[in-house]
C-alpha positions, 0 to 999 in steps of 0.5 A, a space after each residue: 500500500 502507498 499513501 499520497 497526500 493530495 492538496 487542493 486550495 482552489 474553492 472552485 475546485 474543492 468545491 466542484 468535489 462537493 458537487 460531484 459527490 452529491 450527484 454520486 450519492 443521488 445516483 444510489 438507489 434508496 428504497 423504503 427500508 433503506 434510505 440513501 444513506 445507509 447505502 453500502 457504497 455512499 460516500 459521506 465526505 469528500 475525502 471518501 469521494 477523492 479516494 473512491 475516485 483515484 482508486 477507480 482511476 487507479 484501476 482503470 491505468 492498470 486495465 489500460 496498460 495490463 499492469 
């Protein structure tokens, strides 16, 4: 396992993660016994949304290149 630090200072661009988060949220399906929330794959900061971010990037580069 490797740890990067990330530091974003720009308030559009932390702002736009926000952003992007809520729309990802919204995508998960709720139901009646289960709310939003409680979904296994909502992302409740914005920190849990960059990681789940750059870990599908992640994969995707060593899909692209059979790594």
């Amino acid at each position: 396992m490797t740890t990067f630090t990330l530091t974003i200072t720009n308030a559009s661009h932390l702002a736009g993660i926000t952003v992007a988060r809520a729309a990802y949220n919204a995508a998960l399906p709720a139901t009646d016994e289960q709310p939003v929330e409680q979904h296994p794959d909502y992302l409740a900061t914005d920190e849990a949304y960059v990681q789940y971010v750059m870990s599908r990037a992640a994969e995707s580069y060593a899909r692209q290149y059979g790594t």
